[in-house]
VEXVOZA-385740 format. One record per residue (C-alpha): residue in three letters; x, y, z. Coordinates in steps of 0.1 Angstrom, whole numbers, plus 5000, padded with zeros to 4 digits. Layout:
BEGIN
{'ALA', {X, Y, Z}}
...
//
This chain:
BEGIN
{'UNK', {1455, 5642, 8379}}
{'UNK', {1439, 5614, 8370}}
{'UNK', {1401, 5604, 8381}}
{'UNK', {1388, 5568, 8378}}
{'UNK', {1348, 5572, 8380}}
{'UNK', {1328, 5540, 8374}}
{'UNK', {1355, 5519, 8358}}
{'UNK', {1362, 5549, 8333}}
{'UNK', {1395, 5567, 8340}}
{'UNK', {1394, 5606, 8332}}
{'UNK', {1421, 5635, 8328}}
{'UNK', {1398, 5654, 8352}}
{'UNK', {1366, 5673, 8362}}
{'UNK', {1349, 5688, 8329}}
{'UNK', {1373, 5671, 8303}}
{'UNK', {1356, 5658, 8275}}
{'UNK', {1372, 5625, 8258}}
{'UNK', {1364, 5606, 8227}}
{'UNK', {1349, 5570, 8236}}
{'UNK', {1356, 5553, 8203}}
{'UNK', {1349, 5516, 8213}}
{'UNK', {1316, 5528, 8226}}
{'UNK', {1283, 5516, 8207}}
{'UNK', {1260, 5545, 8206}}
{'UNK', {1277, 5573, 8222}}
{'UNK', {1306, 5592, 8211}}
{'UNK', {1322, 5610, 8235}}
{'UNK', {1323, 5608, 8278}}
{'UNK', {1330, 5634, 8302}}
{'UNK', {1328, 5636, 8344}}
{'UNK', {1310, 5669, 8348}}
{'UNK', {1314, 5685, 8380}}
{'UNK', {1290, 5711, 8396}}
{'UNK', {1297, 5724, 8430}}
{'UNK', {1297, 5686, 8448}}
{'UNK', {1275, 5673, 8419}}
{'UNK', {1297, 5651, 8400}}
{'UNK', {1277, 5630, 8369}}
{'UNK', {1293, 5611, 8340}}
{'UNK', {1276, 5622, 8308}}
{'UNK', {1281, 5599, 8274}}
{'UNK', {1268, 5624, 8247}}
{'UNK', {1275, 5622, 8207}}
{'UNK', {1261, 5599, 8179}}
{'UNK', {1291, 5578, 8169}}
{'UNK', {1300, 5583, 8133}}
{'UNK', {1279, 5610, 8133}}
{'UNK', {1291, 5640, 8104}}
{'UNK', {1285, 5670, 8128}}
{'UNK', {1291, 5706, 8116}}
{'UNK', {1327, 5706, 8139}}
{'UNK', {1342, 5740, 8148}}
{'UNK', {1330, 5769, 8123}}
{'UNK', {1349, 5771, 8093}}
{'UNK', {1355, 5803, 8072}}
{'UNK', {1337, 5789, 8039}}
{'UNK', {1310, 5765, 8053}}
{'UNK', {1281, 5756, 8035}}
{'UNK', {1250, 5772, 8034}}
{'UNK', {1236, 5735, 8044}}
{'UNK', {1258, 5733, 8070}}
{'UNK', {1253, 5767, 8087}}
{'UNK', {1214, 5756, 8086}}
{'UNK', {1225, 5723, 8104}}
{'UNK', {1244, 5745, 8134}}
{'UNK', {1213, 5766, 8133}}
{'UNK', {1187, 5738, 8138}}
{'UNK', {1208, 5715, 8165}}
{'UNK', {1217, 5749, 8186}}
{'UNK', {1177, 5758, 8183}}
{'UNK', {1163, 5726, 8191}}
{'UNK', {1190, 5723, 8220}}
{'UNK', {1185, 5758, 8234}}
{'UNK', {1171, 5747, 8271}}
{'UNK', {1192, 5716, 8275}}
{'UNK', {1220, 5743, 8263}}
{'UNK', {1215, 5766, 8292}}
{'UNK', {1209, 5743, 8316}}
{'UNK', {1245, 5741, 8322}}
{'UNK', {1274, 5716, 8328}}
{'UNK', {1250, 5688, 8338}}
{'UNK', {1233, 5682, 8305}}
{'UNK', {1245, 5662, 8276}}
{'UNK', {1234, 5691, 8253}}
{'UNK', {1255, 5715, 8267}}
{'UNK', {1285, 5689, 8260}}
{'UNK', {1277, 5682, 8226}}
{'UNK', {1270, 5720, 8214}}
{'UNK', {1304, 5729, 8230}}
{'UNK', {1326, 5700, 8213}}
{'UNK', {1304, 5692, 8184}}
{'UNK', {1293, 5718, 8169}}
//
C-alpha cells in the first residue's frame, strides 16, 4: 500500500522514513489519528542523536536521552500528532 500525500509518497499511515535530500528536517511521516491525517517533518539533519539504547553507553549520552525526553515530555504525550512524539520514538 502505497500513499502519495502532498507530492510525498509513503509506505503507509504511521511509517516513519528518512528524508535525506531535505534541508532542515530529517525524517517525514503521515501520521494518522482517527480521520486526522497530518504530515510531520521532525529530526535535525546530521544531527548525532543518542539512537536506540546501547548496553555500554556513556554517562554523557544517558544525560542527553535524559534531557531531550524531559524537555519533550508534553509534546511526548500528546500523542501521534506531534513531532516530539516522532522524534523520541525513532531518535532516541
Amino acid at each position: 500500500m502505497s500513499i502519495e500525500y502532498r507530492g510525498e509518497r509513503f509506505e503507509g499511515y504511521n511509517k516513519p522514513k528518512r528524508t535525506p535530500n531535505h534541508p532542515t528536517k530529517s525524517h517525514v511521516v503521515l501520521a494518522k489519528e482517527g480521520s486526522q491525517i497530518k504530515m510531520i517533518r521532525f529530526g535535525e539533519q546530521g544531527a548525532s542523536t543518542a539512537g536506540a539504547p546501547k548496553a555500554n553507553e556513556s554517562d554523557k549520552m544517558k544525560a542527553k536521552r535524559k534531557s531531550f525526553k524531559a524537555r519533550h515530555a508534553k509534546g511526548i504525550k500528546s500523542g501521534k500528532m506531534s513531532g516530539s512524539y516522532w522524534s523520541n520514538l525513532v531518535k532516541w
